[in-house]
N, C-alpha and C positions, 0 to 999 in steps of 0.2 A: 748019327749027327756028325758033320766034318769038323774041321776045323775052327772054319770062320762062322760058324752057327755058335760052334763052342764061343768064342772068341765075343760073340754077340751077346750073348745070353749074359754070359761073364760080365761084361759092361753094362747091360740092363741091370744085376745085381746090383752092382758098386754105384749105380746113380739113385736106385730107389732108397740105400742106404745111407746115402750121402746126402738125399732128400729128404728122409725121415728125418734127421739131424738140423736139417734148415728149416724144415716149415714145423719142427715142433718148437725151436728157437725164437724163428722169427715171422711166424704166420704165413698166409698166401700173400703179402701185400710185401713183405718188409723184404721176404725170402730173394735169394739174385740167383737166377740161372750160371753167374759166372761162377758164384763159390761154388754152386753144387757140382759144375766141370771139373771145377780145381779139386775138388776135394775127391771126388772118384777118378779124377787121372784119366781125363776124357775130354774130348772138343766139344764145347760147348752146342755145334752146330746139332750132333749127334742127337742132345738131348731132343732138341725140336725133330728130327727126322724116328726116334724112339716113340715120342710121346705127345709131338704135336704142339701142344702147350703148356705153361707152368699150371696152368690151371687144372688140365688135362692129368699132369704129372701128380698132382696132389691129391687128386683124387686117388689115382693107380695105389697111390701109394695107402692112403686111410683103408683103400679096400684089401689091399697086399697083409697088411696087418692086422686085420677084424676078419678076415676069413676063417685063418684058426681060430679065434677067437670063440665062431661062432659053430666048430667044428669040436672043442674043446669044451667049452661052456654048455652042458648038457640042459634044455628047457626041461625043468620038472612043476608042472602045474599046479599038482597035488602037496607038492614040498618048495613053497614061493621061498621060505625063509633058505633053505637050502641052496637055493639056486641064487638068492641074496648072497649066501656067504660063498658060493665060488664066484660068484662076480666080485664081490669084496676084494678076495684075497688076488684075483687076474689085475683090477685095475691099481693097487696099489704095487702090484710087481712090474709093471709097464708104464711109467708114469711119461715119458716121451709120448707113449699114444694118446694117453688122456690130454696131454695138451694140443695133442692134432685135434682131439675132437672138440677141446676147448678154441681153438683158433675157427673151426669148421662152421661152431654154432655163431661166432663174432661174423663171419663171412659169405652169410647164404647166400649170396652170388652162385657159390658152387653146387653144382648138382650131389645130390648124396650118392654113393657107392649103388646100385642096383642089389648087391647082396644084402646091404643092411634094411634097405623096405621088403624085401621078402623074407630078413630072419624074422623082423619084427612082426610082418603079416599074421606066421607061422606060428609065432607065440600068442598074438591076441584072439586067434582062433581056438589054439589051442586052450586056452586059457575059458574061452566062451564054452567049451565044451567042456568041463570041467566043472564051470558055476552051473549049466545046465542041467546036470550030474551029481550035482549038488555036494561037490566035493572040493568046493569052495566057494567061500562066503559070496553073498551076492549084492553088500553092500555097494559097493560101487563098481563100475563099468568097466570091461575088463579092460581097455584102454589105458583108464584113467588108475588103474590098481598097479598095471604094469608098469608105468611112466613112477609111478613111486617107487615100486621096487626098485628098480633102476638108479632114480633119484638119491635113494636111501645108500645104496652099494656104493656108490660112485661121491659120497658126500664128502669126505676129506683127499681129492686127488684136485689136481688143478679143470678137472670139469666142473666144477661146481664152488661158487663164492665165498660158498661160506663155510665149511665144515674146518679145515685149515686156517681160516681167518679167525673164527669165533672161538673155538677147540682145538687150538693147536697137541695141546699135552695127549689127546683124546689117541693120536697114534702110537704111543709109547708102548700099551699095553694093545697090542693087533689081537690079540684073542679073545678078548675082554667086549673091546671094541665088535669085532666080527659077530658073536654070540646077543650082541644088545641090537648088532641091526637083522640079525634072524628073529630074533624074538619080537621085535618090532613088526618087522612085517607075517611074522605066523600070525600076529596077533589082528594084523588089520584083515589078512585075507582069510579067516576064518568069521570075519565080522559079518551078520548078515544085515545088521541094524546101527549104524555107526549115530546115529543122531540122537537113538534112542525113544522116538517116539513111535516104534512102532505100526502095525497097522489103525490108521485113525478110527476111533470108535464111530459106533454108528449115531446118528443126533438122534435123543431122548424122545419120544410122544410124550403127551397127557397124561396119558394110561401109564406111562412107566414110570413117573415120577413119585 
């Protein structure tokens, strides 16, 4: 690689981070292509010839930082709670990204990253294989079990309205916390009957009364 490749790349660095900074601040709408030039020490023109558009750019960038994430974040189907508490402890140590993804979900205009609908794919398959296998509960769909995991991991970071807003004090004690939303979700995804009712009986004859 020469110089000016160097020199490039280097600049693509210093705008995706100076981008991560604005739009986790200040969303896709509020975000100004001029602070993110000024602030990585670059012509603003640059960025549109990098990245096309701001739009363009915020995506790059959600995807730039959910990659690891999703490289790091090991999917264990068998062990939901488990994989609860490394999401737990990832999104409460990254809280700039939890607010890209909080701005992200305000702003569907934007197309989602291509990585994130194929980790996601990857897990609800993975996960259908699993309850078919009977090695996890088959209460509900694996779709809709995963969307809770998630849900549940992600509940006191700025994704989510309410865990922060209702239970503030709840993060003081992170291990406490982490351990009650593993147990939480062992508890749902080992469920094969959440309603409780069972298979419904068969209706009565005559004879059987």
């Amino acid at each position: 690689m020469n110089k000016q490749m160097r020199n490039a790349e280097a600049t693509k660095e210093r705008i995706l981070e100076a981008a991560m900074t604005e739009f986790s601040t200040y969303g896709i709408a509020g975000a100004r292509v001029e602070r993110i030039a000024k602030t990585a020490g670059c012509n603003k023109n640059l960025i549109y010839i990098y990245f096309e558009s701001k739009e363009t750019l915020f995506t790059t960038v959600l995807s730039n930082y959910l990659v690891p994430a999703y490289d790091d974040l090991v999917f264990t189907p068998d062990d939901l709670g488990g994989y609860a508490a490394r999401v737990f402890d990832f999104s409460m140590a990254n809280p700039a990204l939890m607010r890209l993804l909080a701005w992200f979900s305000l702003e569907q205009k934007i197309d989602s990253p291509t990585e994130r609908g194929s980790s996601h794919a990857a897990k609800v398959s993975a996960l259908t294989q699993a309850q078919e296998a009977g090695r996890v509960g088959t209460a509900l769909p694996p779709e809709f079990l995963l969307t809770i995991v998630m849900t549940l991991a992600t509940a006191w970071t700025a994704a989510n309205p309410f865990g922060l807003s209702l239970e503030p004090d709840a993060v003081k004690n992170h291990d406490l916390l982490k351990e009650r939303i593993a147990s939480v979700v062992r508890l749902i995804s080992s469920a094969s009957d959440l309603c409780g009712c069972g298979t419904p009986p068969a209706p009565q004859t005559s004879d059987s009364v």
